[in-house]
C-alpha positions, -999 to +999 in steps of 0.1 A: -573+441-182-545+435-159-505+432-175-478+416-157-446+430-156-427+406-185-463+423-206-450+457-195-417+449-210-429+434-242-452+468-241-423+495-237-402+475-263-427+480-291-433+519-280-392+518-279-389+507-316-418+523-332-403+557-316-367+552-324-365+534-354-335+516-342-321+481-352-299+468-318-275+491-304-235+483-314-204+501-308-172+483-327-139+501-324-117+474-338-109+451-313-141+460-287-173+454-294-208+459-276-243+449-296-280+452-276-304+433-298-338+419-287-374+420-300-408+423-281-444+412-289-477+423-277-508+410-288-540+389-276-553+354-279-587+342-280-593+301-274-626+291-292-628+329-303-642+342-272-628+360-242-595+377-257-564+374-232-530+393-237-499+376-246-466+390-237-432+379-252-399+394-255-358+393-252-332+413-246-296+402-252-262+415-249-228+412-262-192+420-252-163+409-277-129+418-273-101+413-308-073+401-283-054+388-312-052+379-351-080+352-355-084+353-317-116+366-304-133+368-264-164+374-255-190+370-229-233+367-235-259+377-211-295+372-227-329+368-205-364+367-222-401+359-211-398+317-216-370+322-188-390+350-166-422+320-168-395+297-154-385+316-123-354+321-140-328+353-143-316+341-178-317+324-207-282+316-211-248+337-192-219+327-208-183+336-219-166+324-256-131+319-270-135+319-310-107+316-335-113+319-371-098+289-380-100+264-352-137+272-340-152+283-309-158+273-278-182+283-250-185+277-215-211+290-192-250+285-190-263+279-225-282+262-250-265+226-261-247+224-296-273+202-310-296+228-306-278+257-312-270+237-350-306+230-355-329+234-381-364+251-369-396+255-388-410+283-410-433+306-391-440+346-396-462+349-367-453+353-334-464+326-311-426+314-306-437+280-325-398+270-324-393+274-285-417+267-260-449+279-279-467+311-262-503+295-271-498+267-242-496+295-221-535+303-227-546+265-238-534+240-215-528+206-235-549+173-222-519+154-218-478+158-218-470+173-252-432+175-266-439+209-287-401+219-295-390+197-323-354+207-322-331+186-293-326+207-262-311+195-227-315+229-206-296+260-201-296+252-164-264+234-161-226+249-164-222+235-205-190+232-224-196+237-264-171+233-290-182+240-327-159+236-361-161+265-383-181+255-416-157+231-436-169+231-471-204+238-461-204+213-427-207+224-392-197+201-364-200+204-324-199+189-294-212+200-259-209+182-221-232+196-195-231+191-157-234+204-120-270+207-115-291+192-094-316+174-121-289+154-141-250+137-131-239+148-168-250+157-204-231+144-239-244+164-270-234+160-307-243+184-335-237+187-371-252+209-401-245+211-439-255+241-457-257+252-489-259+289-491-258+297-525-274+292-560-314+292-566-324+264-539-309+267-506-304+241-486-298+231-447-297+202-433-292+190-394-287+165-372-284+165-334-279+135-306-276+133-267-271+110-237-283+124-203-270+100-170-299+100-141-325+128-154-336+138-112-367+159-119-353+176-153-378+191-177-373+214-206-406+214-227-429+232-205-458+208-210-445+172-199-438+163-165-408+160-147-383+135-159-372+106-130-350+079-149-316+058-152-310+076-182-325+098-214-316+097-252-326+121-279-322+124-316-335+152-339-328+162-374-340+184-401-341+204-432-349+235-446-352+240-480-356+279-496-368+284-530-367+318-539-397+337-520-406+297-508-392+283-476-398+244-465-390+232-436-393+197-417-379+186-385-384+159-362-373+148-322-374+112-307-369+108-266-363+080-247-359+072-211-346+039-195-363+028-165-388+058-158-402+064-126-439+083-126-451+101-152-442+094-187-425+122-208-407+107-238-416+099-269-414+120-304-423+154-320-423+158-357-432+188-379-433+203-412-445+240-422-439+262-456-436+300-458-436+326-489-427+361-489-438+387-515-432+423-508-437+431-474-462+402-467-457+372-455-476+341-455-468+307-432-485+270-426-471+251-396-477+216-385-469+199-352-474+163-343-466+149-307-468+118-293-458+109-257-460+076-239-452+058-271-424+032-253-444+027-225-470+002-231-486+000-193-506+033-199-520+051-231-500+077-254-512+109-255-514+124-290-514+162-297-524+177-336-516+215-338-521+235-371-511+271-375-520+296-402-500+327-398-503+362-426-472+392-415-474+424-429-440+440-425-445+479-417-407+489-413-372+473-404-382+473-370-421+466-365-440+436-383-478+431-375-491+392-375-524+370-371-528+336-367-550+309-370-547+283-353-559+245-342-550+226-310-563+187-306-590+199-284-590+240-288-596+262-318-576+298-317-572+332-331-542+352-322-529+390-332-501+411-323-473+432-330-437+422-327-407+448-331-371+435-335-344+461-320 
């Protein structure tokens, strides 16, 4: 069986944490601070239950903080992981922060958008990445475009400007504007959350919105095709809901282009999923609805179901083991692995 380097990695990762026991490596001395932290998964995917094929996933990312300052905090992020590798691409996000405990914090660099970054995902214990460009479209290629991520996104390729609030009586609020790159003139982004952290049920709740000026071959879900267009609109929003050992979770995205030249790629992603935890065991349900093409009434929608059992048995701090189940439109799956956090 032949493994590819970003397998190697996700390889000598889980050796690395089984050895070590470690959890991230940190130094804090005050007013510096360094912190390592990353996970990798190995594991293999069969598609009708037949020939099993390796799966490889994995990220490393670092941070530097410096105290320069009461309330006053710098920093710079460098993270890189296997959805950016499969990309061509040296990073997932490079970028530096100023962060002041009462004003908020800003980012500049290349990074995810606000909207994301104060989104709401779905509950999932295995690990197929179901929240960010889902690993089993590496082995299954869909029929048609799908929109799998649920959650708003508008790259990491462009230099971004994000500002966030911190929480104000349980509300989060951000704004992020994106630009020189080659696939877009500029990027608005608006995010907001409201949490409630405390009591029996737990409570978040999310809402994200964007405006993208002359998408020029931009694409950030893996499996639709390029966008060509005057302009692009999202919206997303969500909630996750935790009930002592019971996590629910629902979420749904809605794109639209103006004007698009070729291939269609907008149209909406909704989901919902519900987890439990007892012990060291973990159980999950996820559900994934996509439909592209919907505005576009010259040429047919393409609809995608996918279904997603997942069962976790947590071994230690670092190392969980996980299979899932699993159900495309067309293509039936089994999937196992094991996934360390470090």
């Amino acid at each position: 069986m032949h493994f590819s380097k970003p397998c190697l990695v996700a390889i000598v990762l889980c050796a690395y944490a089984i050895s070590s026991g470690a959890y991230g490596l940190e130094y804090d001395n005050g007013r510096l601070g360094l912190k390592l932290t990353g996970y990798g998964t190995a594991g293999v995917l069969e598609p009708d239950f037949e020939t099993p094929d390796f799966i490889g996933d994995w990220r490393v990312r670092g941070e530097a903080s410096y105290l320069i300052a009461n309330n006053n905090t710098l920093g710079l992020v460098y993270a890189i992981d296997a959805a950016a590798v499969d990309e061509d691409k040296f990073m997932r996000e490079a970028f530096g922060y100023w962060q002041n405990r009462q004003f908020g914090r800003i980012e500049f660099g290349a990074t995810d958008s606000i909207a994301r970054k104060l989104g709401v995902g779905l509950p999932d214990v295995g690990g197929l990445r179901v929240n960010d460009k889902p690993l089993f479209y590496k082995k299954i290629t869909p029929d048609g475009p799908v929109i799998s991520d649920t959650t708003l996104t508008t790259g990491r390729g462009g230099l971004r400007l994000n500002y966030a609030t911190m929480p104000i009586h349980g509300g989060q609020y951000g704004i992020s504007v994106a630009g020189l790159t080659d696939h877009y003139d500029y990027a608005v982004d608006f995010g907001m959350k409201f949490r409630q952290p405390s009591g029996k049920v737990k409570t978040a709740y999310a809402f994200g919105a964007s405006f993208m000026s002359h998408p020029d071959g931009y694409r950030t879900d893996a499996y639709t095709p390029r966008v060509y267009a005057d302009w692009r609109a999202q919206i997303s929003t969500g909630i996750n809901v935790q009930y002592n050992s019971w996590m629910f979770g629902a979420t749904a995205r809605l794109i639209y282009d103006e004007n698009p030249i070729g291939p269609v790629s907008d149209g909406l992603a909704v989901g919902t999923g519900v987890s439990y935890d007892v012990l060291n065991y973990s159980i999950s349900l996820t559900y994934i609805f996509s439909d592209t093409g919907i505005w576009n009434h010259d040429v047919d929608d393409y609809m995608d179901h996918t279904a997603i059992a997942s069962f976790r048995y947590k071994y230690s701090e670092n190392v969980d083991m996980w299979t899932s189940l699993g159900l495309t439109t067309e293509t039936p799956f089994l999937a196992v692995g094991l996934r360390l956090t470090f």
